[in-house]
C-alpha positions as a Markdown table, in Angstrom:
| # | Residue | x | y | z |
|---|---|---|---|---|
| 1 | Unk | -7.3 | 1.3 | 25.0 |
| 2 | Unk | -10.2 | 3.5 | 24.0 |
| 3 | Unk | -11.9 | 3.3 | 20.7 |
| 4 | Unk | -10.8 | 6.7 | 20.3 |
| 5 | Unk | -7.5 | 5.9 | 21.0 |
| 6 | Unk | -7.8 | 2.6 | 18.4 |
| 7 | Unk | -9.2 | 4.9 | 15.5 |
| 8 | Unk | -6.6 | 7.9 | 16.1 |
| 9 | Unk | -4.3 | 5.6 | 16.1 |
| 10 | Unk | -5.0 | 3.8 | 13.0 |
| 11 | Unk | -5.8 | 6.9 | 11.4 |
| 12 | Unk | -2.2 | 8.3 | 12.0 |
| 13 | Unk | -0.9 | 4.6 | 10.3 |
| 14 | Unk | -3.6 | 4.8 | 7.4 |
| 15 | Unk | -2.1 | 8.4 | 6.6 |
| 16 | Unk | 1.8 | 7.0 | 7.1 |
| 17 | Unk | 0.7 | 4.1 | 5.0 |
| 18 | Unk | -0.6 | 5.7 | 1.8 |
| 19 | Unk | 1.5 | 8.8 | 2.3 |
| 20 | Unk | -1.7 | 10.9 | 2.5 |
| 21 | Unk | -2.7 | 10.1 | -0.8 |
| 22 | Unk | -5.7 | 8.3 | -0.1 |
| 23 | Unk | -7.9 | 10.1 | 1.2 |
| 24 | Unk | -9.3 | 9.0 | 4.7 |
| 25 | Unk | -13.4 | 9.3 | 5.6 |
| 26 | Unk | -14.6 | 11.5 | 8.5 |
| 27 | Unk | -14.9 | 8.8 | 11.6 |
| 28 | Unk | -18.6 | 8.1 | 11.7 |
| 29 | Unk | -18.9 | 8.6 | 7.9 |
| 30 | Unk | -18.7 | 5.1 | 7.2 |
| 31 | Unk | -19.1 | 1.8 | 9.2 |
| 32 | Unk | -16.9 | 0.1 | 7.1 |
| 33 | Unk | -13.9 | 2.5 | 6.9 |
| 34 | Unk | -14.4 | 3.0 | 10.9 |
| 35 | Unk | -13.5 | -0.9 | 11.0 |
| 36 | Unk | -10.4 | -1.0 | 8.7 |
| 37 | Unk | -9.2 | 2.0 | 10.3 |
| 38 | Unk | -9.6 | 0.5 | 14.2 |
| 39 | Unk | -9.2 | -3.0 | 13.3 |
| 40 | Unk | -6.5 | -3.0 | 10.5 |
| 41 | Unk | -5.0 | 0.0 | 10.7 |
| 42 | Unk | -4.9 | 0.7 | 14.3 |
| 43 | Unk | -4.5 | -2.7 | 15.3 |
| 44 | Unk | -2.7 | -4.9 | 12.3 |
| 45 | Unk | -0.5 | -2.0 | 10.7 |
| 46 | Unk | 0.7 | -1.0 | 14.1 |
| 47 | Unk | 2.1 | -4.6 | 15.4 |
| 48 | Unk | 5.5 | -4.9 | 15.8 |
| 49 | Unk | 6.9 | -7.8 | 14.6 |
| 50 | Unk | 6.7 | -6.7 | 11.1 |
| 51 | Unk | 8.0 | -3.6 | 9.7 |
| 52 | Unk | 5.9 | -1.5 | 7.9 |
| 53 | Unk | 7.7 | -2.6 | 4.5 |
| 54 | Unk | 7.5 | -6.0 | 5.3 |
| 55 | Unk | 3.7 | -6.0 | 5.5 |
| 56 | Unk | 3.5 | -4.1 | 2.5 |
| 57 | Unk | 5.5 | -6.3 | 0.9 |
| 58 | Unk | 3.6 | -9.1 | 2.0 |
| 59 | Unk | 0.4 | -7.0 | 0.6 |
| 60 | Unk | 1.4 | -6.8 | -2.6 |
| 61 | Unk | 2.1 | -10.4 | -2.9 |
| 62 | Unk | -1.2 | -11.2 | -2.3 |
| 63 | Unk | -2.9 | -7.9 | -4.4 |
| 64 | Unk | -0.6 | -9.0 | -7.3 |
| 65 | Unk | -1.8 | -12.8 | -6.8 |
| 66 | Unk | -5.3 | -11.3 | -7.6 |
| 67 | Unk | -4.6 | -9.3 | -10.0 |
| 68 | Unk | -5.5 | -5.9 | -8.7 |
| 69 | Unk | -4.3 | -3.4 | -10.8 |
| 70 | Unk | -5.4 | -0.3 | -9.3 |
| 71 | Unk | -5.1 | -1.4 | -5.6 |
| 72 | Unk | -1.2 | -2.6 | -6.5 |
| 73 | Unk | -0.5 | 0.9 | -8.1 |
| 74 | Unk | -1.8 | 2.8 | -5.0 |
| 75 | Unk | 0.7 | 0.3 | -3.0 |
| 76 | Unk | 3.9 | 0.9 | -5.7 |
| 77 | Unk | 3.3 | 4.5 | -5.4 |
| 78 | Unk | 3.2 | 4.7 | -1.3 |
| 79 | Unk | 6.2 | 2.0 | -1.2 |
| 80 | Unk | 8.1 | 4.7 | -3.6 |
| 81 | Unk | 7.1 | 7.3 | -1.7 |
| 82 | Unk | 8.1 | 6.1 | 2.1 |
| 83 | Unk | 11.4 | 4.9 | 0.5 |
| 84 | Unk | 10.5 | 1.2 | 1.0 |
| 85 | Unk | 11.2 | -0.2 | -2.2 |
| 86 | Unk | 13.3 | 1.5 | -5.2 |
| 87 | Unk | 11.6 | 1.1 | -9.0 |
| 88 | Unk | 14.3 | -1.8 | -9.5 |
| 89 | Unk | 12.5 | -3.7 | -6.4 |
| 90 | Unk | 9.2 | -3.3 | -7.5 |
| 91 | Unk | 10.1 | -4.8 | -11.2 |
| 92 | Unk | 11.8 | -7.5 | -9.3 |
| 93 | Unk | 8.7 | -8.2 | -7.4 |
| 94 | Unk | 6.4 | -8.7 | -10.7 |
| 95 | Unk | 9.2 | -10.6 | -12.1 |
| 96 | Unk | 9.3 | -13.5 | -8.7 |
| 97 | Unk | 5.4 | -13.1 | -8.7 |
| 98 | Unk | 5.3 | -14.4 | -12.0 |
| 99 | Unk | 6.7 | -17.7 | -11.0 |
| 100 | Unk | 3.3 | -17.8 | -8.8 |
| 101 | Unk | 0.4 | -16.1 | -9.8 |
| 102 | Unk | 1.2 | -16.3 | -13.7 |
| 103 | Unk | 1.8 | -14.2 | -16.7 |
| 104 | Unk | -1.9 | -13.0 | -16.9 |
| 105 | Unk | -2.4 | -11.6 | -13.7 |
| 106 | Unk | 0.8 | -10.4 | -13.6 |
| 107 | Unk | 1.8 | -8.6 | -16.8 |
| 108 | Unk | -0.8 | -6.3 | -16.4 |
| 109 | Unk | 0.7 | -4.6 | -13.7 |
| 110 | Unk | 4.3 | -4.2 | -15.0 |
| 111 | Unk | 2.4 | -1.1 | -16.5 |
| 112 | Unk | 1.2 | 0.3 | -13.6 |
| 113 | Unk | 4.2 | 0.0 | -12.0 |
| 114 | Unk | 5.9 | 2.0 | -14.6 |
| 115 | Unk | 3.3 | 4.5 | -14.3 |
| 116 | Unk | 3.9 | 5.4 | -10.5 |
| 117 | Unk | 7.2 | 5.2 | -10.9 |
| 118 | Unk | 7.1 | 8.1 | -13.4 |
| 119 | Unk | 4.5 | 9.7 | -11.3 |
| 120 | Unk | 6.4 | 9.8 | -7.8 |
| 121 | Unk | 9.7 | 10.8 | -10.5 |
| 122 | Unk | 8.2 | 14.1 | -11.7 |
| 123 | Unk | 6.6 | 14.9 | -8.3 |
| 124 | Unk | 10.1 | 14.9 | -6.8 |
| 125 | Unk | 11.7 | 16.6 | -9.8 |
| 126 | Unk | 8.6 | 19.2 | -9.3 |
| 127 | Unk | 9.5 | 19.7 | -5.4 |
């Protein structure tokens, strides 16, 4: 397969992934971005052993085990949005990740989780 192919490819997955709400680079734009979008994108995203939920749940395991905030809302909000997880799944998920990662790095995010879900709410009650 030709880079081409690789990067229009993971392109296509980046945009499915984040429901276009992330906004992608121009290809050449930036080296870095060029490699995600070939390499994880084009290459990981796109396997098929895993459905696309199941790697995003696997993401947010590991975002919420850091305690990314903003990186975990971007991933509530596109799981809302492609219908992968319901609100009441994504509570449940802070709530087991607790157990793990602890009450610090986790109880942050039960905010931002309450925030997308109120934010992909009134764009569907505005559509």
């Amino acid at each position: 397969m030709s880079e081409e192919d690789r990067w229009e490819r993971g392109l296509k997955k980046f945009k499915e992934v984040y429901c276009g709400d992330v906004v992608a680079l121009p290809r050449g734009s930036s080296e870095f971005f060029d490699l995600m979008i070939e390499n994880l994108f084009g290459d990981v995203w796109t396997r098929p052993a895993l459905s696309q939920r199941d790697r995003r749940l696997v993401m947010m395991g590991a975002i919420c085990a850091l305690g990314e905030s903003m990186t975990f809302g971007i991933q509530a909000k596109a799981a809302l949005k492609n219908e992968e997880l319901t609100p009441e799944q994504l509570r449940e998920i802070l709530i087991h990740m607790t157990q793990y990662a602890g009450y610090p790095r986790v109880a942050p995010l039960m905010g931002v989780v309450e925030q997308q879900i109120a934010e992909v709410q009134k764009e569907k009650d505005s559509a």
